[in-house]
C-alpha positions in Angstrom: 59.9 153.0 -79.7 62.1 153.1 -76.4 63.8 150.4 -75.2 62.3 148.7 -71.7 64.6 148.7 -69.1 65.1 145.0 -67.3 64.1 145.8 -63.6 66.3 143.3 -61.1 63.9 144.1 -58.2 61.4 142.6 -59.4 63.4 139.3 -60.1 62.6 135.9 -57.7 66.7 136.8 -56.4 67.6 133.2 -55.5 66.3 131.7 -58.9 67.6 134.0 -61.6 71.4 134.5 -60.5 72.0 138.4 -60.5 74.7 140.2 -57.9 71.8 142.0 -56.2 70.0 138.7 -55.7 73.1 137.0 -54.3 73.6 139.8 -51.6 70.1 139.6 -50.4 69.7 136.1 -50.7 72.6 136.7 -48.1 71.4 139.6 -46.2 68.1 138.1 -45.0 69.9 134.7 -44.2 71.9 136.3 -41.9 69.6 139.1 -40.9 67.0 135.9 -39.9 70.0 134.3 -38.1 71.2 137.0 -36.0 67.8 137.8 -34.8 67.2 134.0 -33.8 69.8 134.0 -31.8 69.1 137.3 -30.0 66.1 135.6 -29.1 67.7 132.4 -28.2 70.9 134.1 -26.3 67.4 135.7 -24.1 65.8 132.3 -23.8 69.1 130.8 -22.6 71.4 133.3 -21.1 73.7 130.6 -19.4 74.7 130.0 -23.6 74.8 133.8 -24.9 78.5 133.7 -25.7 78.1 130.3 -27.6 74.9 131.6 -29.8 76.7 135.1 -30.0 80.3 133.5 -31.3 77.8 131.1 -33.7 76.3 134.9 -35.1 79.5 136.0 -35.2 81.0 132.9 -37.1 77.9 132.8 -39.2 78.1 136.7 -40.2 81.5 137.0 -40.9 82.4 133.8 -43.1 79.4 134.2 -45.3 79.7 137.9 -45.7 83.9 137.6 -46.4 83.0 134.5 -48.5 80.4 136.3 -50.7 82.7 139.1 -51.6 85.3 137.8 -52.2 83.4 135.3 -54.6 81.8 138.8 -56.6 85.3 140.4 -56.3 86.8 137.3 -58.3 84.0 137.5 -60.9 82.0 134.4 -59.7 78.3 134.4 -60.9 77.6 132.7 -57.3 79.1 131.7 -54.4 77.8 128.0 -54.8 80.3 127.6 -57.6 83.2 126.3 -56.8 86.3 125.6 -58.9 87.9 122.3 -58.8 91.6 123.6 -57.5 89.6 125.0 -54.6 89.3 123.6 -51.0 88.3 120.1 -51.2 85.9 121.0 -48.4 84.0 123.8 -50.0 83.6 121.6 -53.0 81.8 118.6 -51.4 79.8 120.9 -49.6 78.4 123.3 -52.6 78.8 120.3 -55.4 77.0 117.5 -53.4 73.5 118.7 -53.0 72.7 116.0 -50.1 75.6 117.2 -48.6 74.2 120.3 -49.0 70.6 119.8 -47.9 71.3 117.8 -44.7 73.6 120.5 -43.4 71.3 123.1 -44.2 68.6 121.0 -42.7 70.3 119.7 -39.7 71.4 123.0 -38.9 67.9 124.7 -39.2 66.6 121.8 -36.8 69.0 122.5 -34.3 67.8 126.1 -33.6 64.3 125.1 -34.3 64.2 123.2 -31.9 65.9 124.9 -29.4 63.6 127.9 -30.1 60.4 125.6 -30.0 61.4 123.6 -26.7 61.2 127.4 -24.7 57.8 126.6 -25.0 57.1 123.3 -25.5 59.0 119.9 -25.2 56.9 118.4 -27.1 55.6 114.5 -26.9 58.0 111.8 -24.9 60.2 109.9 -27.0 62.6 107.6 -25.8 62.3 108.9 -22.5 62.7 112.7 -23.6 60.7 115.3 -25.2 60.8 114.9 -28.8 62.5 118.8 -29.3 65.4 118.1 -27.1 65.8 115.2 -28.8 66.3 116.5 -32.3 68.0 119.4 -30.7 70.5 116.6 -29.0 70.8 114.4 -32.8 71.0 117.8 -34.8 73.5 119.6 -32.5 76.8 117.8 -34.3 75.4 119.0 -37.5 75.3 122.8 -36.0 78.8 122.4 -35.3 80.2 120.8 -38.1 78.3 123.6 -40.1 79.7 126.3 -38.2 83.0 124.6 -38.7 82.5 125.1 -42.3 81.5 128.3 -42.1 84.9 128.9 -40.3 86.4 127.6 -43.6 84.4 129.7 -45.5 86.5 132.4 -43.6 89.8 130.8 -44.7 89.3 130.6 -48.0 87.7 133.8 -48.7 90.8 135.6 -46.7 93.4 133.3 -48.9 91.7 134.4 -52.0 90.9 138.2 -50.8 94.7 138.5 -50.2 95.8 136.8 -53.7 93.6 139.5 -54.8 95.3 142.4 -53.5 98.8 140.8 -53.9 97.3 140.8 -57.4 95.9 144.3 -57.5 98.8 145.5 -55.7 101.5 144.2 -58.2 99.1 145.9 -61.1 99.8 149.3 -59.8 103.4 148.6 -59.0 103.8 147.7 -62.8 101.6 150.7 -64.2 103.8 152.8 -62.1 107.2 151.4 -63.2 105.5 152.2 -66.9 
């Protein structure tokens, strides 16, 4: 009998931890983000460059961060080593942490999606979407503020990396 090849693709990506699952766990987080705030940046053109420098932020510190994370070996980009960023740790180790960034972040552009249409019911004096927009919105920056530390530390350990690769090929050419 042959053997049965193990088919990835057909895999729940998030749950069962393999490279291809990571990237499009990845892709279609950012692919859903980017095309939010298109539609956002239409709905409030007075604040394109803020929701195109948020895309931009949110693209390139998750991207950079998730490479370099495969490039070092990690089976995810959630694990984080102790002697890393004391930031990164609290924020992938502490899943309330976690959550309510996640969370907070999501309402924020919810909301702001939702009240192009709708305020919704008065609550303290103002419709209940600008309202969570207005409590979620120091969440959406302190997360974009991470993601910016994403950025850091992915380029700090890409370049150790090449320092590292280069020095390999320096010493296999002196040999």
């Amino acid at each position: 009998m042959g053997e049965t090849k193990e088919n990835i693709f057909l895999f729940v990506p998030n749950i069962i931890g393999t490279k291809f699952g990571a990237i499009l766990d990845q892709l279609t987080d950012r692919a859903g983000t980017a095309g939010l705030m298109m539609t956002l940046a239409t709905f409030y053109p007075r604040y394109t460059f803020w929701l195109q420098m948020s895309m931009v932020i949110d693209i390139t510190g998750h991207w950079l961060y998730l490479h370099t994370c495969m490039l070092q070996g990690k089976t995810s980009h959630k694990f984080i080593d102790m002697s890393e960023n004391p930031i990164m740790h609290v924020y992938y180790t502490n899943k309330t942490v976690l959550f309510l960034m996640c969370a907070g972040n999501e309402a924020f552009y919810a909301a702001l999606y939702v009240m192009h249409f709708f305020t919704g019911p008065t609550v303290l004096g103002v419709g209940l979407f600008k309202l969570i927009a207005l409590l979620s919105m120091p969440v959406a920056v302190v997360k974009a503020g991470i993601t910016i530390v994403h950025l850091i530390v992915a380029s700090l350990n890409l370049s150790i990396i090449d320092v590292n690769e280069r020095a390999a090929i320096a010493e296999k050419q002196k040999n």
